[in-house]
Gaussian input, Z-matrix of N, CA and C with variables (Angstrom, degrees):
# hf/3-21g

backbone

0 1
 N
 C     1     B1
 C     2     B2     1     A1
 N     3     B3     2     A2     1     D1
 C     4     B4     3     A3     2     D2
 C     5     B5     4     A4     3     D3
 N     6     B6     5     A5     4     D4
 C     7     B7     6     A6     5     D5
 C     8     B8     7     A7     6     D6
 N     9     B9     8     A8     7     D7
 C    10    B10     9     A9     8     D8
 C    11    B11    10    A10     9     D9
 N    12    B12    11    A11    10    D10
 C    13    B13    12    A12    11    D11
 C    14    B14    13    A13    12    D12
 N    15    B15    14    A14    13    D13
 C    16    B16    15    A15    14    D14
 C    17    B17    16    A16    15    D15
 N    18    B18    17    A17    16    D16
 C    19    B19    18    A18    17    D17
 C    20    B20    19    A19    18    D18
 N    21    B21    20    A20    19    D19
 C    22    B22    21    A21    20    D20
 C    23    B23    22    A22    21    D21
 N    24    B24    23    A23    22    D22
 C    25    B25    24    A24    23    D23
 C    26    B26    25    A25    24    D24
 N    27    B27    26    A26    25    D25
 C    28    B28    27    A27    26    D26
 C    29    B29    28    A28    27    D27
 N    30    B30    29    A29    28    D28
 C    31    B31    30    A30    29    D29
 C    32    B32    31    A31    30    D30
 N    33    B33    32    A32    31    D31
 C    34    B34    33    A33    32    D32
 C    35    B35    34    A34    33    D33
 N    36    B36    35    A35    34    D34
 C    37    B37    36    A36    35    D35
 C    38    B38    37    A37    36    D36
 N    39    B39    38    A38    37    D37
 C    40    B40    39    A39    38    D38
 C    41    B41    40    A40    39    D39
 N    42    B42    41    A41    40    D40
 C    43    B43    42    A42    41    D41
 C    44    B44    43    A43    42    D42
 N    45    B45    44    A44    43    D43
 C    46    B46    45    A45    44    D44
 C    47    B47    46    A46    45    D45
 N    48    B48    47    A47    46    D46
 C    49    B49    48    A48    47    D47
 C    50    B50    49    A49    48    D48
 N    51    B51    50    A50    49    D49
 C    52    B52    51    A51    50    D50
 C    53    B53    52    A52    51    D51
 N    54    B54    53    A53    52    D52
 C    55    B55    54    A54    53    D53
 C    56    B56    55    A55    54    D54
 N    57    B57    56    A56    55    D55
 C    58    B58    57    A57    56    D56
 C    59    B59    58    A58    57    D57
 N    60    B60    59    A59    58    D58
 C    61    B61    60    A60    59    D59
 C    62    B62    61    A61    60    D60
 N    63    B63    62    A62    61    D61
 C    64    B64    63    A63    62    D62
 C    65    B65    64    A64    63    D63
 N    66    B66    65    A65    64    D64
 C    67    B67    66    A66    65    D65
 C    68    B68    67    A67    66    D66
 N    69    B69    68    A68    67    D67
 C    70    B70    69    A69    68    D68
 C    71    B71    70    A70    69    D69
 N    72    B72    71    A71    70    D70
 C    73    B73    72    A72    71    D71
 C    74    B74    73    A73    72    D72
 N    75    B75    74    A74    73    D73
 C    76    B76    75    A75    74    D74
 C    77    B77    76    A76    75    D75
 N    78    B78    77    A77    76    D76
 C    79    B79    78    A78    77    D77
 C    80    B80    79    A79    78    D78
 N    81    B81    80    A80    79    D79
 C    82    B82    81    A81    80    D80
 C    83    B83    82    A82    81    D81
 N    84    B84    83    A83    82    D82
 C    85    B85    84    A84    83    D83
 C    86    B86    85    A85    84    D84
 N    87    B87    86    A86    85    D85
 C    88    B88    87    A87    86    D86
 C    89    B89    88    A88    87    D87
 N    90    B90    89    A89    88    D88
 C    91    B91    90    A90    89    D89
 C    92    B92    91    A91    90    D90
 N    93    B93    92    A92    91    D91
 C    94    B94    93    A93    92    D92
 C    95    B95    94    A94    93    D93
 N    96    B96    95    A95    94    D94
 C    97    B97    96    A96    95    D95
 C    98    B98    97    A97    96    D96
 N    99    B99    98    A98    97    D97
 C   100   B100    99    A99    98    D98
 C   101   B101   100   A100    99    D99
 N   102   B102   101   A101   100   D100
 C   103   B103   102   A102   101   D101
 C   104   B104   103   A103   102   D102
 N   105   B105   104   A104   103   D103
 C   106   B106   105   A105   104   D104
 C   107   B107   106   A106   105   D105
 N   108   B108   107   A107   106   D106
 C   109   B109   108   A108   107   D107
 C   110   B110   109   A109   108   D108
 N   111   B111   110   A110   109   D109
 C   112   B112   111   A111   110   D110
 C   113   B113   112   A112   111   D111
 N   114   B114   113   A113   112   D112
 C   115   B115   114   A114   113   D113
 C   116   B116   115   A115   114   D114
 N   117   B117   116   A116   115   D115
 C   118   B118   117   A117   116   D116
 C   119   B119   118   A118   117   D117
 N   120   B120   119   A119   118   D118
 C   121   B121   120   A120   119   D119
 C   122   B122   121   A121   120   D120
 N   123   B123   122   A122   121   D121
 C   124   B124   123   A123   122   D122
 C   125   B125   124   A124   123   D123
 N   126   B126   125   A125   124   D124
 C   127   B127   126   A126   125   D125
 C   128   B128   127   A127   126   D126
 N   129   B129   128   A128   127   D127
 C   130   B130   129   A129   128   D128
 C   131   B131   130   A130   129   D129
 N   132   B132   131   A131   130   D130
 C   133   B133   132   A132   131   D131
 C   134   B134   133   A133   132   D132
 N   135   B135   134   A134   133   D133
 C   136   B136   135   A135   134   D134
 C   137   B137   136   A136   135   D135
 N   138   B138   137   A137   136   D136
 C   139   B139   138   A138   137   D137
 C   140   B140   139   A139   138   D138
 N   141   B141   140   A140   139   D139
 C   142   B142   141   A141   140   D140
 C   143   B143   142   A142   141   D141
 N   144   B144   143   A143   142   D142
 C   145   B145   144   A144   143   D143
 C   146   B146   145   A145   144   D144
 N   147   B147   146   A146   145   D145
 C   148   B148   147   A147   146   D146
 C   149   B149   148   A148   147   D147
 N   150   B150   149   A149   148   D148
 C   151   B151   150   A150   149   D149
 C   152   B152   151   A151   150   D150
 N   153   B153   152   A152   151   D151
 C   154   B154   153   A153   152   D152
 C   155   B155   154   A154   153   D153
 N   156   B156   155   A155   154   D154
 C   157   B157   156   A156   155   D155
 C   158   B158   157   A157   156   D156
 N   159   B159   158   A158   157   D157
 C   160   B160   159   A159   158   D158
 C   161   B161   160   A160   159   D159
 N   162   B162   161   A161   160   D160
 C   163   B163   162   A162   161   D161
 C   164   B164   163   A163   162   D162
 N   165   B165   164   A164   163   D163
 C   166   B166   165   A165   164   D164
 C   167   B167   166   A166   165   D165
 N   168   B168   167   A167   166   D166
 C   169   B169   168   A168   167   D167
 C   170   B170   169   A169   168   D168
 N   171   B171   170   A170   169   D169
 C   172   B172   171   A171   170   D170
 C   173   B173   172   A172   171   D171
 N   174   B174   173   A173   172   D172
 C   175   B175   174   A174   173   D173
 C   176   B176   175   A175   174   D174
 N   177   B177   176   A176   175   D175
 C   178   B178   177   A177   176   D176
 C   179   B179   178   A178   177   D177
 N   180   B180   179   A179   178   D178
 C   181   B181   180   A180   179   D179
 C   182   B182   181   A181   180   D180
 N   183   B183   182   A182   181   D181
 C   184   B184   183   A183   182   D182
 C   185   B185   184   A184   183   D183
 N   186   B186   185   A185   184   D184
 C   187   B187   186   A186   185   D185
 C   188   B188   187   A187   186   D186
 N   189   B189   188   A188   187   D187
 C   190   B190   189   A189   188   D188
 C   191   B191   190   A190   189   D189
 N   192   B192   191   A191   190   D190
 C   193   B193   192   A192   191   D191
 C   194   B194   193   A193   192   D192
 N   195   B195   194   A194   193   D193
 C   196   B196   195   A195   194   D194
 C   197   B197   196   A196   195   D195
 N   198   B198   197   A197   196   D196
 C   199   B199   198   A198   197   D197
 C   200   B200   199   A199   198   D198
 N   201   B201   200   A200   199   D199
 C   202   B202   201   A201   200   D200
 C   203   B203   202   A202   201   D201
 N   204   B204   203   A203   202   D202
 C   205   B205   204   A204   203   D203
 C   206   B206   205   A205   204   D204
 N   207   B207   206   A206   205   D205
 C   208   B208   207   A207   206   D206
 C   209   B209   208   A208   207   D207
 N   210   B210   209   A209   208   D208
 C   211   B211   210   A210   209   D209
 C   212   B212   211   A211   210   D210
 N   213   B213   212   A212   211   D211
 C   214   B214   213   A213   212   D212
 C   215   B215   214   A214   213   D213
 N   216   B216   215   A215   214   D214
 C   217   B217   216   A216   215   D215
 C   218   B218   217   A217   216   D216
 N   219   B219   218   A218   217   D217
 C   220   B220   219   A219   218   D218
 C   221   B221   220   A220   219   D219
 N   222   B222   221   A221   220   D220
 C   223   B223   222   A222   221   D221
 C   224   B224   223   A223   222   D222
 N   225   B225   224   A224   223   D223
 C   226   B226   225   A225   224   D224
 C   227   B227   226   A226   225   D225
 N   228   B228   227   A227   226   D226
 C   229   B229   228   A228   227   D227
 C   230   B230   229   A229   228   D228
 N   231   B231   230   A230   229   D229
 C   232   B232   231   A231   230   D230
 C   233   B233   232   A232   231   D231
 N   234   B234   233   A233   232   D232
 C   235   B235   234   A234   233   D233
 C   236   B236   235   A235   234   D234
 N   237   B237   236   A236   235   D235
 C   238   B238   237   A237   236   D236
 C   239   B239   238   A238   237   D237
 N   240   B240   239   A239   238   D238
 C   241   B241   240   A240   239   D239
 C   242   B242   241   A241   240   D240
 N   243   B243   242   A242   241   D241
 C   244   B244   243   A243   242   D242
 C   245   B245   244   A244   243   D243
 N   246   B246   245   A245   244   D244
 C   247   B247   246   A246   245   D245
 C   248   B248   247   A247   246   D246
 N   249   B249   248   A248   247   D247
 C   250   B250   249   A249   248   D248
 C   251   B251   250   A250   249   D249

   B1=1.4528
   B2=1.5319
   B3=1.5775
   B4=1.7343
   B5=1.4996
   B6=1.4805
   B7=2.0236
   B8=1.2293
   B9=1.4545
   B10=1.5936
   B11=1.3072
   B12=1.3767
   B13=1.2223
   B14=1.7096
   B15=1.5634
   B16=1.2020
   B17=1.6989
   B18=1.3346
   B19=1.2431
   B20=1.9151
   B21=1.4082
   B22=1.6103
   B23=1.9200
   B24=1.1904
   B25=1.1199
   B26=1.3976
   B27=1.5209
   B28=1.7664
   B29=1.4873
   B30=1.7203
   B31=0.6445
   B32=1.8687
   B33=1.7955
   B34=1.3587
   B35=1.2654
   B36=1.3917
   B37=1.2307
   B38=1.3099
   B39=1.4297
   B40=1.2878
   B41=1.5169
   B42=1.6955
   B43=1.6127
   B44=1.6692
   B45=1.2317
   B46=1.5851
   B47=1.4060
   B48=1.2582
   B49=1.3343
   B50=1.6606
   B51=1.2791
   B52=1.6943
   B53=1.8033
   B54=1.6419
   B55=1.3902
   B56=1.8712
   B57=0.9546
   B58=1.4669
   B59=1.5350
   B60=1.4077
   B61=1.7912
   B62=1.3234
   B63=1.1701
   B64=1.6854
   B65=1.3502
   B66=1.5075
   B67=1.2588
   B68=1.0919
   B69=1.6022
   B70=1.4321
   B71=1.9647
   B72=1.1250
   B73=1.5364
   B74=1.6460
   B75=1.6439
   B76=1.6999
   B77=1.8036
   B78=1.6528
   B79=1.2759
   B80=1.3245
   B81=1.8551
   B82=1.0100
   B83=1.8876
   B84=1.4019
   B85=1.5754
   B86=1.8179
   B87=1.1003
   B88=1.5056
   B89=1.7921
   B90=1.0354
   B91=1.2810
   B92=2.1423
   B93=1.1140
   B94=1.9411
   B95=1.9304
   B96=0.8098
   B97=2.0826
   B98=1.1186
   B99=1.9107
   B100=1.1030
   B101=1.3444
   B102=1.5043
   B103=2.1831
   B104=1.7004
   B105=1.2758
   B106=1.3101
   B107=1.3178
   B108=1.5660
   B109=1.2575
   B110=1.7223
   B111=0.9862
   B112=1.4102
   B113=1.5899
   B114=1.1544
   B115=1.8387
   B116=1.8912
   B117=1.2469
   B118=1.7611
   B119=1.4154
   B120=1.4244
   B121=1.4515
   B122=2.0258
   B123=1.0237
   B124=1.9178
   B125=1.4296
   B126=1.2829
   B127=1.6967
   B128=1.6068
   B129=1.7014
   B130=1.2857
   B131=1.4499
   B132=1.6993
   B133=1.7978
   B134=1.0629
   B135=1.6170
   B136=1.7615
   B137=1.4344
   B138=1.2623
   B139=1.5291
   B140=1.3535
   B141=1.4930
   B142=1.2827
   B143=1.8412
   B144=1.0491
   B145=1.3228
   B146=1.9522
   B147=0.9907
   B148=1.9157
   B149=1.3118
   B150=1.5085
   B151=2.1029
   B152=1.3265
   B153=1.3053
   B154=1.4153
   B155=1.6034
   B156=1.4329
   B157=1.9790
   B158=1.8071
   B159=1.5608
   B160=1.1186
   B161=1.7350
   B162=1.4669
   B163=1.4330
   B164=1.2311
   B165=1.6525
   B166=1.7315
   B167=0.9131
   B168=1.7803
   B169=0.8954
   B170=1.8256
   B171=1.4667
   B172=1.5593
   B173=1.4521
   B174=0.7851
   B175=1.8818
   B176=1.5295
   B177=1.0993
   B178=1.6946
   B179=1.4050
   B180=1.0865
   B181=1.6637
   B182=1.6707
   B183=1.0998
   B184=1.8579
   B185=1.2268
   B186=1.4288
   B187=1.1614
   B188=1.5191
   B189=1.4337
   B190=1.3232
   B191=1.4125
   B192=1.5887
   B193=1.8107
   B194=1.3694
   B195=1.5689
   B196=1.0550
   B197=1.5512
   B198=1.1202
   B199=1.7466
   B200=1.0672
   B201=1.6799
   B202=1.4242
   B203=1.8514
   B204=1.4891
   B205=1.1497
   B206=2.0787
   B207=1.6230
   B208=1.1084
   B209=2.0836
   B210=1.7008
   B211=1.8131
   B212=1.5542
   B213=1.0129
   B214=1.3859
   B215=1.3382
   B216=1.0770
   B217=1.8129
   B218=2.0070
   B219=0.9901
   B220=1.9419
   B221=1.4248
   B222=1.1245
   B223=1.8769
   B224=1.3551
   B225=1.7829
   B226=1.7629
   B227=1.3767
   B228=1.3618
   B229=1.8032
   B230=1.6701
   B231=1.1142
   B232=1.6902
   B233=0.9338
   B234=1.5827
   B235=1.4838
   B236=1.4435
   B237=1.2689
   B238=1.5519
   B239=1.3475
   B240=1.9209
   B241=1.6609
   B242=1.4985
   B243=1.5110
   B244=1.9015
   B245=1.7297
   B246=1.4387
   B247=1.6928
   B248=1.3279
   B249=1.6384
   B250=1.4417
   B251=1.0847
   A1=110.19
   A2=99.09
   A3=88.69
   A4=136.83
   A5=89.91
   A6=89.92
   A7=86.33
   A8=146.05
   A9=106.90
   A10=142.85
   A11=119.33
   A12=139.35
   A13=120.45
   A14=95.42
   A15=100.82
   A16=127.35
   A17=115.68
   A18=112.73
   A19=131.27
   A20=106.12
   A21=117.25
   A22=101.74
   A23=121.55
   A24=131.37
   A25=93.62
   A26=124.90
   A27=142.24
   A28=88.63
   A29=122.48
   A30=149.26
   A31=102.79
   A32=101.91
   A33=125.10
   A34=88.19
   A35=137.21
   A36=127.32
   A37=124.08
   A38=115.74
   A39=120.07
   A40=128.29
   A41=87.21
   A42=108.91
   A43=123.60
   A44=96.09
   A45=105.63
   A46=150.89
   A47=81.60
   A48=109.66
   A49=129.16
   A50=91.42
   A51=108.32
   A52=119.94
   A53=106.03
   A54=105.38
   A55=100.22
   A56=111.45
   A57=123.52
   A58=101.02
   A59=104.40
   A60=111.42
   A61=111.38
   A62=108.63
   A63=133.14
   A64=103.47
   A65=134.69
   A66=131.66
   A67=116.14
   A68=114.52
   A69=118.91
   A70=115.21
   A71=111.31
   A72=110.68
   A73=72.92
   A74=91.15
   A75=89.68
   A76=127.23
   A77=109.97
   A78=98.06
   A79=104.52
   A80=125.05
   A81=130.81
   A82=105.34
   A83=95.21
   A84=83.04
   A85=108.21
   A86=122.60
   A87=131.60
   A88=103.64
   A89=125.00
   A90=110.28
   A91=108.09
   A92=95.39
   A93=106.45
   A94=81.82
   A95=111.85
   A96=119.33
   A97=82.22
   A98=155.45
   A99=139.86
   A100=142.47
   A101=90.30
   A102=118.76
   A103=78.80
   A104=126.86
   A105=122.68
   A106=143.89
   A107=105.79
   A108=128.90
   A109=95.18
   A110=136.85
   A111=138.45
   A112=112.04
   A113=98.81
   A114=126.24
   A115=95.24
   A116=118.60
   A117=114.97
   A118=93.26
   A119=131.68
   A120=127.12
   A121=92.21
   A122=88.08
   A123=90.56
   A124=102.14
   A125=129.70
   A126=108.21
   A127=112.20
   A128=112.71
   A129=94.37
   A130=158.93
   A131=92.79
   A132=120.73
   A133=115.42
   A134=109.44
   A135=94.89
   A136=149.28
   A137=100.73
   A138=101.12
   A139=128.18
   A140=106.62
   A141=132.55
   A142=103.99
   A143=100.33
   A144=129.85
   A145=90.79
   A146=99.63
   A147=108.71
   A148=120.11
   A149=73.97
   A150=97.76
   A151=125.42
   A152=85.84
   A153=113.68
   A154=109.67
   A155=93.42
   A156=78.24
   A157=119.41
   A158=115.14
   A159=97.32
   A160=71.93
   A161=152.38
   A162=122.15
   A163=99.58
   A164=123.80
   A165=116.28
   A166=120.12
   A167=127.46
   A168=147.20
   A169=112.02
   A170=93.48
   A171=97.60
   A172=88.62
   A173=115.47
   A174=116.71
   A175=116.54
   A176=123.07
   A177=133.43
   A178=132.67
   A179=139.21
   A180=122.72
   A181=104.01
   A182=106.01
   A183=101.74
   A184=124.96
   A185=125.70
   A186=134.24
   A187=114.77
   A188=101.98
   A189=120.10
   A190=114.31
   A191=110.22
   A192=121.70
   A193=95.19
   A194=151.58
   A195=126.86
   A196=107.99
   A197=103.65
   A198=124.17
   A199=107.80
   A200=112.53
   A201=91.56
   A202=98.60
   A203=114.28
   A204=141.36
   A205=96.99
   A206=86.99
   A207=101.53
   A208=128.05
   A209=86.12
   A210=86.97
   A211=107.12
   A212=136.34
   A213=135.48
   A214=111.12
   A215=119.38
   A216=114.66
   A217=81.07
   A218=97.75
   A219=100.17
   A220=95.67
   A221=131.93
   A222=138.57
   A223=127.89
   A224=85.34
   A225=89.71
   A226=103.15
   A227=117.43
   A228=107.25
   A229=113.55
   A230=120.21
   A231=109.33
   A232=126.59
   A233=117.75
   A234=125.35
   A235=79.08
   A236=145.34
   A237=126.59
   A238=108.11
   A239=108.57
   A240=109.13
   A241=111.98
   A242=95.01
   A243=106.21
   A244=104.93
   A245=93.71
   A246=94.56
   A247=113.48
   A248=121.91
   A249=118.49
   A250=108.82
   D1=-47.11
   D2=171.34
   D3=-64.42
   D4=-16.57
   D5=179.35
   D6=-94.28
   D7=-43.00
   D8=156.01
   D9=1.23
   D10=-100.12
   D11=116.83
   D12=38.49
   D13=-82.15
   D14=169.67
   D15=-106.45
   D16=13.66
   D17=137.63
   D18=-70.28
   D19=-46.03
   D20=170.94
   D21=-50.07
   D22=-27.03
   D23=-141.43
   D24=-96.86
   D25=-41.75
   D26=168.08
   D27=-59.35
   D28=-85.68
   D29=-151.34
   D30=-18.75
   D31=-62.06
   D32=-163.29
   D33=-70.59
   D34=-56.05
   D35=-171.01
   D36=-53.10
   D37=-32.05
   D38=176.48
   D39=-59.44
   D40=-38.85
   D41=-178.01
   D42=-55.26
   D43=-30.36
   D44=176.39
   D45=-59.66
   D46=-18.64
   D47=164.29
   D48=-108.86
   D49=31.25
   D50=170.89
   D51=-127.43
   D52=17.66
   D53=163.87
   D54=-106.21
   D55=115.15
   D56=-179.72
   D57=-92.94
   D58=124.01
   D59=158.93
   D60=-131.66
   D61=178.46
   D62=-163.85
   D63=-117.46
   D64=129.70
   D65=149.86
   D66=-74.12
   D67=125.80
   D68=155.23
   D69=-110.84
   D70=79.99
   D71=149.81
   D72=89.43
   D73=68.50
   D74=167.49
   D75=54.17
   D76=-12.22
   D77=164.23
   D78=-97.61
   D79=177.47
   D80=-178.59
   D81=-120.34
   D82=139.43
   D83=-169.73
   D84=-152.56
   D85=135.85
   D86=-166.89
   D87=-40.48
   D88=140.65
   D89=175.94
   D90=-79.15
   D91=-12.00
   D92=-171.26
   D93=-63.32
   D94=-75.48
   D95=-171.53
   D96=-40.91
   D97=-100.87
   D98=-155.58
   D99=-39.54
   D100=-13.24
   D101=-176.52
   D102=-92.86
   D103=-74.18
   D104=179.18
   D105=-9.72
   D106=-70.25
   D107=175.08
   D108=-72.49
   D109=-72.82
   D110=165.51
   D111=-2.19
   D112=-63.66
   D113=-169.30
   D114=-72.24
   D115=-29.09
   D116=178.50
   D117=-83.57
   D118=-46.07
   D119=-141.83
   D120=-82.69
   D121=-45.97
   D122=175.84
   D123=-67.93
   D124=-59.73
   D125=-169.75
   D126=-49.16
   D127=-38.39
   D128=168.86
   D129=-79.83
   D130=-5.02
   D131=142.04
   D132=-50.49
   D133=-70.71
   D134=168.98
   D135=-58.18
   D136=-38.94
   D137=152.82
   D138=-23.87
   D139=-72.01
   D140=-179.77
   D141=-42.49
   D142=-71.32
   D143=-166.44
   D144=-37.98
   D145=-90.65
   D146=152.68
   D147=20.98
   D148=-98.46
   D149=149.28
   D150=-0.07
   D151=-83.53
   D152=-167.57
   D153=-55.60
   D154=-59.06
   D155=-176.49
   D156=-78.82
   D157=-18.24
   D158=151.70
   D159=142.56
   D160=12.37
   D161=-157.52
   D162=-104.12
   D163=-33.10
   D164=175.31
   D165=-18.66
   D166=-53.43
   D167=-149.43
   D168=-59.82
   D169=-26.54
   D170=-158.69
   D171=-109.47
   D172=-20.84
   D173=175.03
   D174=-52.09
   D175=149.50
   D176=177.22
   D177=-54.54
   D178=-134.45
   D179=-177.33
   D180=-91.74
   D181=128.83
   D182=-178.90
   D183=-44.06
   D184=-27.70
   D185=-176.63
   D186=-59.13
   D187=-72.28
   D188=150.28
   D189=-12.81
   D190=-88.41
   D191=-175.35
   D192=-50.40
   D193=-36.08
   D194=-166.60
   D195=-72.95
   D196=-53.07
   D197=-178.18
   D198=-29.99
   D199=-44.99
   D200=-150.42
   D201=-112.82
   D202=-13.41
   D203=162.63
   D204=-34.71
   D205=-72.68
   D206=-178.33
   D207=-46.98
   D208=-44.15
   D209=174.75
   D210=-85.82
   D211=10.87
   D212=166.08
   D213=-92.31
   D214=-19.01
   D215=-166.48
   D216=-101.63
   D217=-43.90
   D218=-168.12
   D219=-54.70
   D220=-43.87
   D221=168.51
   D222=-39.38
   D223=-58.70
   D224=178.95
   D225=-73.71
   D226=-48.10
   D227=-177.54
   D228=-54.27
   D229=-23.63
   D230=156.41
   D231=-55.30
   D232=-42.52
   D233=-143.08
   D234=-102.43
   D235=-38.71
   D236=-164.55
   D237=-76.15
   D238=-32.09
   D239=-155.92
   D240=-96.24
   D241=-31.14
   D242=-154.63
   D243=-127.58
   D244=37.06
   D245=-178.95
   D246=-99.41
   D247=62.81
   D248=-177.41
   D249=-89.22

């Protein structure tokens, strides 16, 4: 029971040091919310962008194009920013 005990006890300790964050301006913050917000702020460049030259138009149900608009930009901003 006691090496129980004190295996759970390594175990937890070990674990702690596997949530990684980012300081921003002295706060500390998940890097997944920074891939996030990243991944909203670009879909809505692109969108726009879209827009603008005329291709939205021909694209599929918005919901959809946003959705997935949206988890593609949230991807690459991982993979460029937070790929340690």
């Amino acid at each position: 029971m006691l090496i129980q005990r004190l295996s759970l006890c390594l175990l937890v300790s070990l674990m702690t040091a596997c949530d990684p964050l980012v300081s921003l301006q002295g706060s500390f913050w998940p890097p997944w919310i920074i891939a996030m917000l990243g991944g909203i702020c670009l879909t809505v460049i692109t969108s726009k962008t879209l827009n603008r030259v005329g291709l939205f138009a021909f694209m599929g149900p918005p919901g959809l194009i946003y959705t997935a608009l949206w988890l593609l930009m949230t991807f690459i901003t991982w993979l460029m920013a937070f790929d340690w």
